[in-house]
C-alpha positions in Angstrom: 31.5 71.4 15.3 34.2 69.1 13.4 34.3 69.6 10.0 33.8 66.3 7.5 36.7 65.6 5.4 36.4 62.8 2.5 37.6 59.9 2.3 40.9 60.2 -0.5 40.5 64.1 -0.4 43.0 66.9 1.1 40.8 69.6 2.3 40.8 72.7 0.0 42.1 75.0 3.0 44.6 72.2 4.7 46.2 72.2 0.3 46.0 75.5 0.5 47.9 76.1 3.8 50.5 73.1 2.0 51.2 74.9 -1.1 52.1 78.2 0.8 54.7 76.4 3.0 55.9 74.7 0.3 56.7 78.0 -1.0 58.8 79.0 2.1 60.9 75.8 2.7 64.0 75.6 1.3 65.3 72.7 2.9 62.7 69.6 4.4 59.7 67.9 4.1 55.8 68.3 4.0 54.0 65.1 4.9 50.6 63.8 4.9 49.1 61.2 7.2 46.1 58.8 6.0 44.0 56.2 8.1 41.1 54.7 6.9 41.7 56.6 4.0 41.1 59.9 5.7 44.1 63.0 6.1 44.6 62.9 10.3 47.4 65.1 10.0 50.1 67.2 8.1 53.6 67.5 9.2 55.9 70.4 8.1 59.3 69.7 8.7 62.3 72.8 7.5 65.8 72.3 7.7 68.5 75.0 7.6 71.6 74.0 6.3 74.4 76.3 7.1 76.0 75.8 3.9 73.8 77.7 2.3 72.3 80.0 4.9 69.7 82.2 2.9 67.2 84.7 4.5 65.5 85.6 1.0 62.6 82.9 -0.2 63.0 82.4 -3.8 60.0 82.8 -6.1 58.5 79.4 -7.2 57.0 79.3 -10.7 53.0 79.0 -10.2 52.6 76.6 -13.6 54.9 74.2 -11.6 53.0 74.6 -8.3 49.8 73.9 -10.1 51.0 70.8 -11.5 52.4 69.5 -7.8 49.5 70.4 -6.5 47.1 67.9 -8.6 49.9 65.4 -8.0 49.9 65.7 -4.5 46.1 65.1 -5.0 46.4 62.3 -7.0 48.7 60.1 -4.9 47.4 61.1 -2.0 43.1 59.3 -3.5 44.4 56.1 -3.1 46.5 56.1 0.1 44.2 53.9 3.0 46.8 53.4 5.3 50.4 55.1 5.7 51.8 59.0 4.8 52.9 60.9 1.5 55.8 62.9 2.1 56.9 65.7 -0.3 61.0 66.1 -0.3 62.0 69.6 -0.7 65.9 70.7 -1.6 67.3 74.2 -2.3 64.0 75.5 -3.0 62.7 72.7 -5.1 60.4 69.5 -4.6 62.9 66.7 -5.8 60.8 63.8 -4.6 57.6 62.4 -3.5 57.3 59.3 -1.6 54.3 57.0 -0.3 55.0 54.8 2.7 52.0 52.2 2.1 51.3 50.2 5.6 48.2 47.4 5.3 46.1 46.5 8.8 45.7 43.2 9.6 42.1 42.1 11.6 41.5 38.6 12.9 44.9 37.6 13.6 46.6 36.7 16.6 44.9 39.8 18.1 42.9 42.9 17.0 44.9 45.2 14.0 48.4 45.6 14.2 
């Protein structure tokens, strides 16, 4: 049975799952995929950088986490069409970035 997701929500378990990679990652990315409004999918992308190769995962301060968290939220409500990427370096989240993309019906064909 598939479970129904809402329109402009991140699933409580999928945010969940999120928020403990984003712990882990020292280097990379988490992103978010939206069509028709709805999550389809989440990427998790890590990078190592030889530079500074690290085994240990560095405590993240939960205040901090709580706080990305109802960003992540936020930006994500009023995404239709496009992803929400979360940029992680050396441990921390230095960036979060929406890639907006608008479908087009009735044109010169059907979408885009």
């Amino acid at each position: 049975m598939a479970k129904k997701i809402s329109a402009g929500k991140i699933p409580a378990e999928v945010l969940k799952f999120v928020m403990n990679e984003l712990q882990k990652i020292q280097n990379g990315e988490i992103i978010f995929i939206a069509q028709d409004g709805y999550l389809m999918q989440v990427e998790v992308r890590q990078r190592r950088r030889i530079a500074d190769w690290q085994e240990e995962i560095l405590p993240r301060d939960e205040k901090n986490l709580s706080v990305l968290e109802k960003n992540i939220q936020q930006e994500f409500s009023t995404l239709d069409y496009g992803q929400l990427s979360i940029k992680i370096q050396k441990g921390r989240v230095v960036q979060i970035e929406r890639v907006v993309r608008q479908r087009f019906t009735g044109l010169d064909g059907e979408g885009i």
